[in-house]
C-alpha positions as CSV (number, residue, x, y, z in Angstrom):
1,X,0.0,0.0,0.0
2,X,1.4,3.5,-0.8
3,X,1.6,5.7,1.9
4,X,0.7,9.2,1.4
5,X,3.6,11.5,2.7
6,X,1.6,14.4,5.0
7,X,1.0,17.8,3.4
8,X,0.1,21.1,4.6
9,X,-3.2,21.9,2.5
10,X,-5.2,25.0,2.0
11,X,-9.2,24.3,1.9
12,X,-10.9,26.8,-0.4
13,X,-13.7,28.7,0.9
14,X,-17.8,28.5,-0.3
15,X,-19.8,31.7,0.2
16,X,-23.7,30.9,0.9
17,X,-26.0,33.8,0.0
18,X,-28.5,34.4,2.9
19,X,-30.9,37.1,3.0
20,X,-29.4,38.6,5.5
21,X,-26.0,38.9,4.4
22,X,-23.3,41.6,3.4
23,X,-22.8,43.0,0.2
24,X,-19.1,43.1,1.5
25,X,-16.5,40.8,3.0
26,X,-14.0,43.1,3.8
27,X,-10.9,42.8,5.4
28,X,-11.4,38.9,5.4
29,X,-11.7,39.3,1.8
30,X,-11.0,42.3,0.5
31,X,-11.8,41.1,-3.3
32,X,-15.5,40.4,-2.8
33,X,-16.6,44.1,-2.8
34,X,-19.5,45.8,-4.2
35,X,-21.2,42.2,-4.3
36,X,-24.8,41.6,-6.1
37,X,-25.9,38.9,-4.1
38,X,-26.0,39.1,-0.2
39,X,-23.9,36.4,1.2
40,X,-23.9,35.8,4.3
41,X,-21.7,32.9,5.2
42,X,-18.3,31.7,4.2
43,X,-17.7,28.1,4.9
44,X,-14.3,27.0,5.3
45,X,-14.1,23.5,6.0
46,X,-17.8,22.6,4.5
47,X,-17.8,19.0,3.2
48,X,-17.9,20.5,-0.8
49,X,-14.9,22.5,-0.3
50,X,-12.0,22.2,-2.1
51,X,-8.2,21.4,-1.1
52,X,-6.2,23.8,-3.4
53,X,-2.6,21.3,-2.8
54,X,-1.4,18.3,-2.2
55,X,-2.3,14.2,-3.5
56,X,-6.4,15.3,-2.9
57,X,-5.8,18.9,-4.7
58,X,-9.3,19.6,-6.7
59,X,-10.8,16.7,-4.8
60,X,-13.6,18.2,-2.2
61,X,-12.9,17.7,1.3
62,X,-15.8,15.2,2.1
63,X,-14.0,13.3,-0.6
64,X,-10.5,13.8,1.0
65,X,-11.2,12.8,4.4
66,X,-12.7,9.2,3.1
67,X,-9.5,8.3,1.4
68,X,-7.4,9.9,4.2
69,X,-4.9,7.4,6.3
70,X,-5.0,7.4,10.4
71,X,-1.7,9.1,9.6
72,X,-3.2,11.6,8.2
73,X,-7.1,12.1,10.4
74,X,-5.3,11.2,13.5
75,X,-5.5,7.7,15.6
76,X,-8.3,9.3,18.1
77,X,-10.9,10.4,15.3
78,X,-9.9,8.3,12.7
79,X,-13.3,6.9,13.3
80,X,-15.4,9.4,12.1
81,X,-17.3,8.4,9.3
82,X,-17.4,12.6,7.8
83,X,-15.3,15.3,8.9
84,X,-16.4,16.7,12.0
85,X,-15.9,20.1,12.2
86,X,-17.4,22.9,10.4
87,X,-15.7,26.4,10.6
88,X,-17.1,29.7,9.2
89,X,-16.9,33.5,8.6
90,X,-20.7,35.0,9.2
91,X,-21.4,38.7,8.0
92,X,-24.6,39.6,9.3
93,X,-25.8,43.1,8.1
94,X,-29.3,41.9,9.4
95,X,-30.6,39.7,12.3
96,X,-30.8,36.0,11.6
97,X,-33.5,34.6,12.1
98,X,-34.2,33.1,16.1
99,X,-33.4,29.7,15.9
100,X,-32.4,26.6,18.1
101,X,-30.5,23.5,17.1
102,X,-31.5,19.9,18.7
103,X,-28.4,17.7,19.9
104,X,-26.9,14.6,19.0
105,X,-29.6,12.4,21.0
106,X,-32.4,13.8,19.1
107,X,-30.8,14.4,15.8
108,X,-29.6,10.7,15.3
109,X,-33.3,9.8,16.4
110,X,-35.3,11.8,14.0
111,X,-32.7,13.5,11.6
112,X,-30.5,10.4,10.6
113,X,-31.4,11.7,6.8
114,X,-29.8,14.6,7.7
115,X,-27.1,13.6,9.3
116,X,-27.8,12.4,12.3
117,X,-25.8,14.9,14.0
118,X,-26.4,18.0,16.8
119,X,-25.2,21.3,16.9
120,X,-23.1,22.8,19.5
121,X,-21.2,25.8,18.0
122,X,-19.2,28.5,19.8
123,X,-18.4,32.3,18.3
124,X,-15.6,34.6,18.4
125,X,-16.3,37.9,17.5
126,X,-13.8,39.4,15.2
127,X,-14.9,43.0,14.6
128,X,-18.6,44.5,16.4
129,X,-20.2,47.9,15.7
130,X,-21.2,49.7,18.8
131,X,-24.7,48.1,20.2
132,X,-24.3,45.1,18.0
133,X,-25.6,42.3,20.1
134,X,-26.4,38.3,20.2
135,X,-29.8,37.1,21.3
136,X,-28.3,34.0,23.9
137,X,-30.6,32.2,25.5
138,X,-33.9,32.8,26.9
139,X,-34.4,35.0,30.3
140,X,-34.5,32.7,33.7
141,X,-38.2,31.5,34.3
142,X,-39.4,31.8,30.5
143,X,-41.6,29.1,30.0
144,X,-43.4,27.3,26.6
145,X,-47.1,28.7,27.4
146,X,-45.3,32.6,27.6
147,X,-42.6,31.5,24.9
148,X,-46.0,30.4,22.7
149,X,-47.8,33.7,23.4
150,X,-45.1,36.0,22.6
151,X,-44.1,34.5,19.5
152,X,-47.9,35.1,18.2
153,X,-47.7,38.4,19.3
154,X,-44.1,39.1,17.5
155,X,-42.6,40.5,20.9
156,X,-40.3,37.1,21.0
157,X,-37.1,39.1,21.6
158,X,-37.8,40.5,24.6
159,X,-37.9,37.2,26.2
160,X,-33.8,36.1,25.7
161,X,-30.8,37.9,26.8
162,X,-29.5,40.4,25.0
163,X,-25.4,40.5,24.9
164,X,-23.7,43.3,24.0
165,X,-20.6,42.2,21.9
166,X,-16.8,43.3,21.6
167,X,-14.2,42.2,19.0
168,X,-12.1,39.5,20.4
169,X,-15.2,38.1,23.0
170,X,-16.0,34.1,22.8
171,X,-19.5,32.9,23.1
172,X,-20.5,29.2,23.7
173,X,-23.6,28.2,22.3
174,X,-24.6,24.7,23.4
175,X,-27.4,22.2,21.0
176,X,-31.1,23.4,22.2
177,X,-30.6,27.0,22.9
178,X,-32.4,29.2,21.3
179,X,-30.4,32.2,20.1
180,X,-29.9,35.1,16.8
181,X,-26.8,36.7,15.8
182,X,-27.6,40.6,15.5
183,X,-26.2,42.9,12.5
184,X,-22.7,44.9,12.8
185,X,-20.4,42.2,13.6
186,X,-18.0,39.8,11.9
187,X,-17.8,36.5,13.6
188,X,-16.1,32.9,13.4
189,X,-18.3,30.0,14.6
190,X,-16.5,26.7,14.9
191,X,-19.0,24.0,15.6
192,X,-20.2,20.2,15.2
193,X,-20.4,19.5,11.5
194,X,-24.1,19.5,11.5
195,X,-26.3,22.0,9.1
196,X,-29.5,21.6,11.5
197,X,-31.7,24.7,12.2
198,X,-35.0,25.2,13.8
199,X,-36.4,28.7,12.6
200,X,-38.5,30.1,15.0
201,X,-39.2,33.0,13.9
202,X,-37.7,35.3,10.8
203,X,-38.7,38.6,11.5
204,X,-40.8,38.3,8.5
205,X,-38.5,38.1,5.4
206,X,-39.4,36.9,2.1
207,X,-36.9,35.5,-0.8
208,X,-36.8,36.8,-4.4
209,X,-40.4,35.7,-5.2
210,X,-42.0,37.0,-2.0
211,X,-42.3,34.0,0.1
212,X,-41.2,33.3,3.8
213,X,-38.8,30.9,4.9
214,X,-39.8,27.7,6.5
215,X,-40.3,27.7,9.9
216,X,-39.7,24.6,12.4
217,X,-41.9,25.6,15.5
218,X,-42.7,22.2,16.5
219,X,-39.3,20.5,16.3
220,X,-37.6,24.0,17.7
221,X,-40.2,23.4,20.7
222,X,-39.3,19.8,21.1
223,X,-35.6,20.6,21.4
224,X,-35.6,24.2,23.4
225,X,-33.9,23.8,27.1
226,X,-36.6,26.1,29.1
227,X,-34.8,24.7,32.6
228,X,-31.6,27.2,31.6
229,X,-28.3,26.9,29.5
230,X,-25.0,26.7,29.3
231,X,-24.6,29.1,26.8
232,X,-22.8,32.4,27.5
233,X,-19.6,34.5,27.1
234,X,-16.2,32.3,28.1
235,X,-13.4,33.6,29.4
236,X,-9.8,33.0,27.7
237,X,-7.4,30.8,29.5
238,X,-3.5,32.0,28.7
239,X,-1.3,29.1,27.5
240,X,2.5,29.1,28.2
241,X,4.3,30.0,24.8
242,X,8.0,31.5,24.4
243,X,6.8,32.9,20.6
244,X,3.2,33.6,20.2
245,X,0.2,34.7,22.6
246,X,-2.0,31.8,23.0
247,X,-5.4,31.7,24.6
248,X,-7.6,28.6,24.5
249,X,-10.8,29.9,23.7
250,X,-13.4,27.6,24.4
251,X,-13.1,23.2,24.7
252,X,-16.1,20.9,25.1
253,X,-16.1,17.1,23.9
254,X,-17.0,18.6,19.5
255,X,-14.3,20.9,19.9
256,X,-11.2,23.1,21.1
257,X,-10.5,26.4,19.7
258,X,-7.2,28.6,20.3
259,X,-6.7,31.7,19.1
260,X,-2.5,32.9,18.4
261,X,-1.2,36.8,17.9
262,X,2.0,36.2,16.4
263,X,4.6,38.3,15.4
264,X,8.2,35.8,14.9
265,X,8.3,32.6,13.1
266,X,6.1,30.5,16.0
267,X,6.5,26.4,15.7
268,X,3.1,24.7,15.6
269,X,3.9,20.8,16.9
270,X,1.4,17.9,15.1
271,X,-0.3,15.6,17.4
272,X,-0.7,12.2,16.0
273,X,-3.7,11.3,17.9
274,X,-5.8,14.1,15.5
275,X,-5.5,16.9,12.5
276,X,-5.6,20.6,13.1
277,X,-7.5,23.6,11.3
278,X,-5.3,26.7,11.4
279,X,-7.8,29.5,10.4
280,X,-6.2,32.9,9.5
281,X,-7.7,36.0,11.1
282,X,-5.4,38.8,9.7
283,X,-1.8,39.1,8.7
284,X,0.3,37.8,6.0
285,X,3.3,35.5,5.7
286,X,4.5,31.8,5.1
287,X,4.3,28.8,6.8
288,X,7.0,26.1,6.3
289,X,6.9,22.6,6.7
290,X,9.4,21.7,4.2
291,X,7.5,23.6,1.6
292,X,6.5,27.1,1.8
293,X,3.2,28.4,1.3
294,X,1.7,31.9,1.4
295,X,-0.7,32.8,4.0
296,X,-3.4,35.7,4.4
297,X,-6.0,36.9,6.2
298,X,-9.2,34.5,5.6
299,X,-7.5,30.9,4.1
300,X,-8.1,27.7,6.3
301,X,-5.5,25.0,6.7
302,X,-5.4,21.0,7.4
303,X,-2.5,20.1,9.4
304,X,-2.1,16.0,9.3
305,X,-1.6,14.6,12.5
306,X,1.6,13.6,11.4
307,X,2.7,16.2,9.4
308,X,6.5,17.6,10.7
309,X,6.3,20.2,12.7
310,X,5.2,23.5,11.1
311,X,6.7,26.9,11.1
312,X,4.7,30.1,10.9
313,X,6.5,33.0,9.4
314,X,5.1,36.5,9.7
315,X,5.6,39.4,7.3
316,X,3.5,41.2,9.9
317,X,1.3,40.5,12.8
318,X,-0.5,37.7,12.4
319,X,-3.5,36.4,14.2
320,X,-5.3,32.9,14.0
321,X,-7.4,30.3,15.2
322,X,-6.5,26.6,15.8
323,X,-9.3,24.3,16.0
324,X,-9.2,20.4,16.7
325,X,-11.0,17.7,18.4
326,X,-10.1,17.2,21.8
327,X,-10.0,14.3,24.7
328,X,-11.4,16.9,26.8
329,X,-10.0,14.9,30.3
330,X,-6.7,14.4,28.8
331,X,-6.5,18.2,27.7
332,X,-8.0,19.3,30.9
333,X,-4.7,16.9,32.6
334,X,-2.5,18.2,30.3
335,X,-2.9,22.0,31.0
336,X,-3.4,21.4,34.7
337,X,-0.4,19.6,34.7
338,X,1.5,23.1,33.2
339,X,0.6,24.4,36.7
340,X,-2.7,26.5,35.2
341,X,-5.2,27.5,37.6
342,X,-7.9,25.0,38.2
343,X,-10.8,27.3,38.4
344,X,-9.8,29.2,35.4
345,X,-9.3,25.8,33.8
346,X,-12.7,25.0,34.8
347,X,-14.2,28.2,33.1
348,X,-13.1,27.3,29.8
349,X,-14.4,24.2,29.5
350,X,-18.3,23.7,28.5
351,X,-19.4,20.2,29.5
């Protein structure tokens, strides 16, 4: 059997109009300007995506990861049948619509043709407007029968909490909260790779030829937590580093997300028990694993979990996000084990 030598490979973006999108996608993407279509979304690791190098260059990345080796998926999710994350830009210039997504229990029972698959996601904000804000969560004591009655009466937004956003913030959204993303902000969610929504409400858009969007108020009812949630803003946790700045974000059992300000060539080590997503924020350079490839704001990169270790070489300040599946007890070990504090430990990590 030939053995596929491990290479650094960009993913190439998809941009999914929505109707409440931006006609721009500035400075993530500085080309896409003056845009006739509203898009909304720019998916970076979606499973139609294409990898631009490497043996599985022009191949999509659904396709990649079936005829990927453990070598190259990582001996601790080498099981996973599709890739399991999903990473992308949002540009809301308008509210999206309130929505709640069920979790894993109830989506492998009712939505195996779908997927079968939940939705926990978390957001980092990456650039707010003054008074943009997040709908997150529902108010303590709301229940169905008031839920029910304000949603007939269109006053639904005054039963969540509202959260007032700055740039650089992390929010964890667990599966069966319901929750909107407000206009004047660009964010990142990294989340389970799961597509699911439950529209409860659309502040009463229509598409092109005048209709509404579907809603889901039964399902979205079946799977809303009204006992409380998780869900909230998550403090960073500093990791020791002698080149970059490195906070760990957010870690739960789907995912763990870092975010690194660099600004001298930083070493990125591989982990053979899974890959890595490396998902550029701003700056430009090169990263070197043997091969050097150009980097800039707004490109996402597989790392192989046994790919040598990688060098990241600034030609100015650079900031990204690495994203990978955890063992959440081993990781929790792991940074205790650095001599972290426990309870700030603690705070990062969503169960």
């Amino acid at each position: 059997m030939t053995v596929l030598e491990p290479v650094l490979s960009r993913i190439e973006p998809i941009f999914s109009p929505r109707p409440w999108g931006a006609r721009s996608l500035a400075p993530l993407f500085p080309e896409k300007t003056g845009l006739q279509e509203l898009i909304g979304e720019a998916w970076l690791t979606g499973q139609e995506c294409r990898v631009a190098n490497g043996p599985f260059a022009g191949k999509s990345l659904g396709e990649s990861w079936h005829a990927m080796p453990v070598e190259w998926r990582g001996t601790r999710v080498n099981h996973y049948p599709d890739f399991p994350l999903l990473v992308k830009f949002i540009f809301p210039h308008d509210k999206l619509s309130i929505q709640v997504h069920p979790d894993d229990a109830y989506a492998a029972k009712y939505e195996r043709a779908a997927g079968g698959r939940g939705k926990t996601e978390m957001w980092h904000i990456l650039s707010a407007e003054p008074g943009a804000e997040l709908l997150l969560g529902l108010k303590p004591g709301v229940r169905r029968e008031q839920f029910l009655e304000a949603l007939s009466r269109n006053t639904l937004e005054d039963l969540f909490v509202h959260q007032l956003v700055r740039p650089g913030e992390t929010y964890f959204v667990p599966a069966r909260t319901q929750h909107a993303i407000g206009p004047g902000m660009i964010l990142c969610e990294v989340q389970e790779y799961s597509d699911l929504t439950y529209r409860m409400y659309d502040f009463g858009r229509v598409d092109a030829s005048g209709k509404p969007r579907a809603l889901h108020i039964e399902k979205a009812l079946e799977v809303t937590s009204f006992a409380g949630t998780r869900a909230g803003k998550v403090p960073p946790l500093a990791l020791h580093s002698p080149d970059a700045n490195i906070r760990l974000l957010a870690a739960c059992q789907f995912f763990a997300t870092e975010r690194w300000d660099c600004d001298r060539t930083t070493a990125i080590e591989p982990d053979p028990s899974h890959f890595q997503l490396l998902i550029i924020l701003r700056g430009t350079g090169r990263l070197y694993d043997g091969v050097s490839m150009a980097y800039r704001a707004g490109t996402a990169w597989f790392l192989p979990a046994s790919l040598p270790t990688l060098y990241l070489q600034p030609d100015e300040a650079t900031s990204l996000l690495r994203v990978y599946v955890p063992q959440p007890d081993l990781l929790r070990k792991q940074l205790l084990n650095q001599g972290l504090d426990e309870k700030a430990v603690s705070q990062v990590f969503v169960e």
